[in-house]
Chimera marker file (.cmm) of the C-alpha trace (Angstrom):
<marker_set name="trace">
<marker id="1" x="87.351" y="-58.416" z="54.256" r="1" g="1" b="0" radius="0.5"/>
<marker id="2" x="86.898" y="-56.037" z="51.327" r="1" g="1" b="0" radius="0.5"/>
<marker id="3" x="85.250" y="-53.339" z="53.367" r="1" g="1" b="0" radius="0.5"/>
<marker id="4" x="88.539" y="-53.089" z="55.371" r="1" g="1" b="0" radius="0.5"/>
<marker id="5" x="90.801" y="-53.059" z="52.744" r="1" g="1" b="0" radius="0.5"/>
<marker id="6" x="92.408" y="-49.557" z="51.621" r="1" g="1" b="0" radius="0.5"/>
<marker id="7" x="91.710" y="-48.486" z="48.876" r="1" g="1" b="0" radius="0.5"/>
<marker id="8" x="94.717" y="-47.730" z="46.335" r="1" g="1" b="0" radius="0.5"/>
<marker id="9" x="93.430" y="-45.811" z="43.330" r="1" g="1" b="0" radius="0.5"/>
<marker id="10" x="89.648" y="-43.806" z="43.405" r="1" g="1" b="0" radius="0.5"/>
<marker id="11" x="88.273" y="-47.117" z="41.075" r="1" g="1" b="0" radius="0.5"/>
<marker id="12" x="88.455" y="-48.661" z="44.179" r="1" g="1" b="0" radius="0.5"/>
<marker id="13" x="87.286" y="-46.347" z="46.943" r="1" g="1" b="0" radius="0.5"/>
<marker id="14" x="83.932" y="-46.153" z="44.486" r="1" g="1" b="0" radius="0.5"/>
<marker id="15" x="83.582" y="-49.622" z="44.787" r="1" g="1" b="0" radius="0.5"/>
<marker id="16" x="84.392" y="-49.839" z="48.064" r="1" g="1" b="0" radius="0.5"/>
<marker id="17" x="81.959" y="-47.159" z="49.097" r="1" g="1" b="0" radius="0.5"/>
<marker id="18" x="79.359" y="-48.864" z="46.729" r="1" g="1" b="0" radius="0.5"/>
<marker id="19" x="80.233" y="-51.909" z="48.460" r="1" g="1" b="0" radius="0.5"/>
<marker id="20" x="79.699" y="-50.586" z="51.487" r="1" g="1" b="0" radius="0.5"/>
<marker id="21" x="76.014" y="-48.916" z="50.150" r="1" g="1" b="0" radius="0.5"/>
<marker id="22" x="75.105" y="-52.346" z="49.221" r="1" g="1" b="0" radius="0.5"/>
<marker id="23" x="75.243" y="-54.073" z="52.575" r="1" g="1" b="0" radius="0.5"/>
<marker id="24" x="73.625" y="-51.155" z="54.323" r="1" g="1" b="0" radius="0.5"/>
<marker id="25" x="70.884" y="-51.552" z="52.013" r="1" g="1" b="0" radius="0.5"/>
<marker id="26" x="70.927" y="-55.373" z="52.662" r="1" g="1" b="0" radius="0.5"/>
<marker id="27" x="70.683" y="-54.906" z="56.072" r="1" g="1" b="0" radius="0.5"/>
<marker id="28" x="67.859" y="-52.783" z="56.320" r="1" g="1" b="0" radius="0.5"/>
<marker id="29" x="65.787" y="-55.145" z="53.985" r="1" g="1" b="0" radius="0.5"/>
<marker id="30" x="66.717" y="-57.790" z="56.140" r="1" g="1" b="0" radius="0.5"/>
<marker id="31" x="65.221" y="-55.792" z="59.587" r="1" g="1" b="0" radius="0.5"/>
<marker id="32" x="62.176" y="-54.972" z="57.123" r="1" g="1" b="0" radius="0.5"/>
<marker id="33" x="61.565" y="-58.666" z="56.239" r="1" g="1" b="0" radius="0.5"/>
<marker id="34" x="62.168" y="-60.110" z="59.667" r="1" g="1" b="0" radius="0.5"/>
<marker id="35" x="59.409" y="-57.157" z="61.821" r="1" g="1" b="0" radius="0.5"/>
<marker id="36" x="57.093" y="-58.464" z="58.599" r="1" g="1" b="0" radius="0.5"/>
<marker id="37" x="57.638" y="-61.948" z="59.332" r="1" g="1" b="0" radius="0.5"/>
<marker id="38" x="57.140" y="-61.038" z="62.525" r="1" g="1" b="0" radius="0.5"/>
<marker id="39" x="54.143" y="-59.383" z="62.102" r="1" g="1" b="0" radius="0.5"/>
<marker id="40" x="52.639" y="-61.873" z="60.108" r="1" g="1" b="0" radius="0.5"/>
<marker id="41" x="53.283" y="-64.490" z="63.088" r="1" g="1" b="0" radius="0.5"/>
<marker id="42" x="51.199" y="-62.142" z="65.555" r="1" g="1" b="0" radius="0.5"/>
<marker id="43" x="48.460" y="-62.119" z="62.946" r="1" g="1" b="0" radius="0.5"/>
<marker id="44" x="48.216" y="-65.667" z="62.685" r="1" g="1" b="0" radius="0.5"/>
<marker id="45" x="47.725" y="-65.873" z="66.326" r="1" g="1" b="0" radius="0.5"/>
<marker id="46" x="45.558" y="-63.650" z="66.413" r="1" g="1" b="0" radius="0.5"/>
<marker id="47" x="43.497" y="-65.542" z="63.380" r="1" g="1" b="0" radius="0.5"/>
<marker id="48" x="43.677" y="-68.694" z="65.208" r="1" g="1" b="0" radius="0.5"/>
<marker id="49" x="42.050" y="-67.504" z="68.015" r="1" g="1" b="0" radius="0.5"/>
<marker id="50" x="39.320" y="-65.241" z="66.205" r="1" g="1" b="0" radius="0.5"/>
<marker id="51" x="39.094" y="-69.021" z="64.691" r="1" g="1" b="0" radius="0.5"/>
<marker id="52" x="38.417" y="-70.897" z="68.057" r="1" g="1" b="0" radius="0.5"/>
<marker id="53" x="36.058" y="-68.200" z="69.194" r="1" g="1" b="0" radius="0.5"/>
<marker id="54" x="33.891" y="-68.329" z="66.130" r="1" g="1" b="0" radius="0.5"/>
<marker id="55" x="34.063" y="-72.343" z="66.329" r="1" g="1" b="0" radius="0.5"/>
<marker id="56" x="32.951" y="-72.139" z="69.807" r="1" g="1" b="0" radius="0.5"/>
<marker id="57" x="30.067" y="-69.523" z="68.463" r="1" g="1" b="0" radius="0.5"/>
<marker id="58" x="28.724" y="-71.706" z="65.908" r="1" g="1" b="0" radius="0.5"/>
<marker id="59" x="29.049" y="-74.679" z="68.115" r="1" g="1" b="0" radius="0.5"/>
<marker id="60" x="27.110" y="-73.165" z="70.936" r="1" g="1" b="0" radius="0.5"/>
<marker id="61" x="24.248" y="-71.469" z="68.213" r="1" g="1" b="0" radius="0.5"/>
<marker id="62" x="23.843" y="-75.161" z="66.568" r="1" g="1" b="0" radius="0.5"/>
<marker id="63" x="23.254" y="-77.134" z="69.817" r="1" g="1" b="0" radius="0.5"/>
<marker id="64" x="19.722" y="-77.627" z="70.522" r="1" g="1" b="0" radius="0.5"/>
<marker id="65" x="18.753" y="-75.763" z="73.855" r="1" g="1" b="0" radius="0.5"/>
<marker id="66" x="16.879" y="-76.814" z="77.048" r="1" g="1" b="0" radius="0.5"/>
<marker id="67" x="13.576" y="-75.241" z="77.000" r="1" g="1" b="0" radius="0.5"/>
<marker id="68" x="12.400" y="-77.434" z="80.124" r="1" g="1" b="0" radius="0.5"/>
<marker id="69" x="9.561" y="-78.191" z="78.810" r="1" g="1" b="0" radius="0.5"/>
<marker id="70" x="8.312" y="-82.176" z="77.984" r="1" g="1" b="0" radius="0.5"/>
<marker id="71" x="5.822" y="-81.626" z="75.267" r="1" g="1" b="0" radius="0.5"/>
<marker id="72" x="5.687" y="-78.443" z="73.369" r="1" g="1" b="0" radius="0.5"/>
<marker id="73" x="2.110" y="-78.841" z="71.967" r="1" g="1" b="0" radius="0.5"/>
<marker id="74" x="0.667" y="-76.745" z="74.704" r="1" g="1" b="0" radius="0.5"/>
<marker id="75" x="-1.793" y="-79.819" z="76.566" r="1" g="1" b="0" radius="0.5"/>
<marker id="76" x="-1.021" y="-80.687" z="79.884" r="1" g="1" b="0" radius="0.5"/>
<marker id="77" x="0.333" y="-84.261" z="80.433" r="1" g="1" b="0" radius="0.5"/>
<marker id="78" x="0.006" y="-86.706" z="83.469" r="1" g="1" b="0" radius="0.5"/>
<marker id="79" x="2.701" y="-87.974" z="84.746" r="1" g="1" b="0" radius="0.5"/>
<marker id="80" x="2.749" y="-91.380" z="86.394" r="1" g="1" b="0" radius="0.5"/>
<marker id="81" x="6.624" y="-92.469" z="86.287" r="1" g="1" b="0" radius="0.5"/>
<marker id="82" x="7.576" y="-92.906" z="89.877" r="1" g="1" b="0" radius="0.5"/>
<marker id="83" x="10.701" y="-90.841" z="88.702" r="1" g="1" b="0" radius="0.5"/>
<marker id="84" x="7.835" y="-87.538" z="88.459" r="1" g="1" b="0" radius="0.5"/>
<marker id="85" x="6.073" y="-88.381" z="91.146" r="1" g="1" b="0" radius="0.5"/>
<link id1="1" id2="2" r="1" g="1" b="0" radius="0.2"/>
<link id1="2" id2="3" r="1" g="1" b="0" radius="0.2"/>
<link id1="3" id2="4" r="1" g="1" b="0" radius="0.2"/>
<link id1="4" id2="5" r="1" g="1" b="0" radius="0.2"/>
<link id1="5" id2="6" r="1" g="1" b="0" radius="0.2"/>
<link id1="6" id2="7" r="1" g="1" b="0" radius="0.2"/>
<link id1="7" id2="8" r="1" g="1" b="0" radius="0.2"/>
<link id1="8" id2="9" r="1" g="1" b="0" radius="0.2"/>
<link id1="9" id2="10" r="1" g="1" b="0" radius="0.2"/>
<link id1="10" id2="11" r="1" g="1" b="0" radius="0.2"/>
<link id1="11" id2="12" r="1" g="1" b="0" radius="0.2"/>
<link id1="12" id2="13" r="1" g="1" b="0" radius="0.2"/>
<link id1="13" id2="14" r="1" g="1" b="0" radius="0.2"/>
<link id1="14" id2="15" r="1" g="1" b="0" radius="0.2"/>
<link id1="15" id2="16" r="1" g="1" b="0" radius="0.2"/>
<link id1="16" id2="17" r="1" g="1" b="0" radius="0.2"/>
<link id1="17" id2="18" r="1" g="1" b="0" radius="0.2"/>
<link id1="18" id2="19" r="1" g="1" b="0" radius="0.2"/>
<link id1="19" id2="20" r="1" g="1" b="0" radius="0.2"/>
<link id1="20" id2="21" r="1" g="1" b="0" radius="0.2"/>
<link id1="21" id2="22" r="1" g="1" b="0" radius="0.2"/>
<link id1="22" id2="23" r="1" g="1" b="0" radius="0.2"/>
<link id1="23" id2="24" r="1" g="1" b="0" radius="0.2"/>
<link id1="24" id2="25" r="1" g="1" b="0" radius="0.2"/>
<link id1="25" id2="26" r="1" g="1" b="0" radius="0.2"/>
<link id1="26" id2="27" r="1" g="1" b="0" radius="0.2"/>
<link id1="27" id2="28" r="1" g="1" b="0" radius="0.2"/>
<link id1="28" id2="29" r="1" g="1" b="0" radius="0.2"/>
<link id1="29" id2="30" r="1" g="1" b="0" radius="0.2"/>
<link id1="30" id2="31" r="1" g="1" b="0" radius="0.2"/>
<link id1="31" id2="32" r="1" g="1" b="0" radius="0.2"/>
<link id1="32" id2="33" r="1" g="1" b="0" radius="0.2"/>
<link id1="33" id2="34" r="1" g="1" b="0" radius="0.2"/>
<link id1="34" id2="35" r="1" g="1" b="0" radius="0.2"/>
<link id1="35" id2="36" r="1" g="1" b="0" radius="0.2"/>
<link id1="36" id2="37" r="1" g="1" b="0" radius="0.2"/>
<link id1="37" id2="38" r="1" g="1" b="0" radius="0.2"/>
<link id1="38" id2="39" r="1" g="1" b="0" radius="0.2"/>
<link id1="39" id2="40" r="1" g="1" b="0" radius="0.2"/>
<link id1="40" id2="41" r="1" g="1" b="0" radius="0.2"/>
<link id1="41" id2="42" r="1" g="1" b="0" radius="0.2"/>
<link id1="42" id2="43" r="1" g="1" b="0" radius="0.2"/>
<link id1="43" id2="44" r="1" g="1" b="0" radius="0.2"/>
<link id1="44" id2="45" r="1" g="1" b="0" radius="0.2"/>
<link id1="45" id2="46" r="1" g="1" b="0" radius="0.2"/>
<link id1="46" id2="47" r="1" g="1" b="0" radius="0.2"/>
<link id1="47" id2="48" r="1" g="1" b="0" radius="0.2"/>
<link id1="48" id2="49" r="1" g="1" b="0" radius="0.2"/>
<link id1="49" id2="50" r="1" g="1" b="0" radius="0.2"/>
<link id1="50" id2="51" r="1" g="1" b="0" radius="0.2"/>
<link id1="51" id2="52" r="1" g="1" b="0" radius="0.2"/>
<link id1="52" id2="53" r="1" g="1" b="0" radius="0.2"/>
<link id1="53" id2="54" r="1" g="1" b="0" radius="0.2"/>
<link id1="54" id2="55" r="1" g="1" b="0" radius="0.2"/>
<link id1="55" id2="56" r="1" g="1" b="0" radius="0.2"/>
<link id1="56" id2="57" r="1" g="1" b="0" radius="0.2"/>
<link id1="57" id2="58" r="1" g="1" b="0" radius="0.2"/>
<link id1="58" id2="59" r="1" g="1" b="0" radius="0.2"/>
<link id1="59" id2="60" r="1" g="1" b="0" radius="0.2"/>
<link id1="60" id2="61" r="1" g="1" b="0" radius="0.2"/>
<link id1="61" id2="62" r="1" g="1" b="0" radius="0.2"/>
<link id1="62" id2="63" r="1" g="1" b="0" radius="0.2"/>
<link id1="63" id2="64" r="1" g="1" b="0" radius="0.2"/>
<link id1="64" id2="65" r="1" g="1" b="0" radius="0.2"/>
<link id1="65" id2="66" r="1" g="1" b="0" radius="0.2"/>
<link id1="66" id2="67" r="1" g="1" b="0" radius="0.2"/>
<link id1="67" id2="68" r="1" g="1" b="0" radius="0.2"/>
<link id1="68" id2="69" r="1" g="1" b="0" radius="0.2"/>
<link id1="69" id2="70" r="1" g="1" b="0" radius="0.2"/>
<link id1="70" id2="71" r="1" g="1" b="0" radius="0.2"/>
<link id1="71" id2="72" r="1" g="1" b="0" radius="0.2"/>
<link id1="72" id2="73" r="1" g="1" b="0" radius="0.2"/>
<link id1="73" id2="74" r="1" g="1" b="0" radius="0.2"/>
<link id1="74" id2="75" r="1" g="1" b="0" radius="0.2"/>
<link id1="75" id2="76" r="1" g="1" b="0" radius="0.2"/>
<link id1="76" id2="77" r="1" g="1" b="0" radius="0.2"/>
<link id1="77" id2="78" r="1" g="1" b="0" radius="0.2"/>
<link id1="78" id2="79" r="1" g="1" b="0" radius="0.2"/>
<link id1="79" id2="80" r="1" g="1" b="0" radius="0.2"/>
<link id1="80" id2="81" r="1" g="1" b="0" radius="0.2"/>
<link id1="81" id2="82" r="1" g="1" b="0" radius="0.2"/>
<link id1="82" id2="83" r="1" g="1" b="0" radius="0.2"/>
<link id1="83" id2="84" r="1" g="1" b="0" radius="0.2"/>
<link id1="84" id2="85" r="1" g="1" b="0" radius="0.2"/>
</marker_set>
């Protein structure tokens, strides 16, 4: 390993301690990138279900609703089925 190597002239402890700079730096892009791929998975959960909700939504608003009512032009109606009776 090159970090655990002595160094034997100052050339070398510079690039050694550069060395040693560089995978610091490596390793804190590396936590950076994986709590923003991280975060980017909780957001697409949380899209997915702000996308179900909304489907439900427009589902629900486009379905034609129940009034109760047989005829809707406002004159009364007989009924003879034996089914109303």
């Amino acid at each position: 390993d090159l970090l655990s190597k002595i160094p034997s002239n100052v050339t070398e402890e510079h690039l050694i301690l550069t060395l040693q700079e560089y995978v610091h730096r490596e390793a804190r892009y590396f936590g950076a990138l994986t709590e923003m791929q991280a975060s980017l998975v909780l957001q697409n959960i949380y899209c997915e279900r702000l996308r179900a909700q909304l489907f439900a939504k427009e589902k629900k608003d486009n379905t034609p609703k129940a009034t109760g009512k047989l005829d809707v032009d406002g004159l009364p109606r007989c009924l003879t089925a034996d089914e109303f009776v």
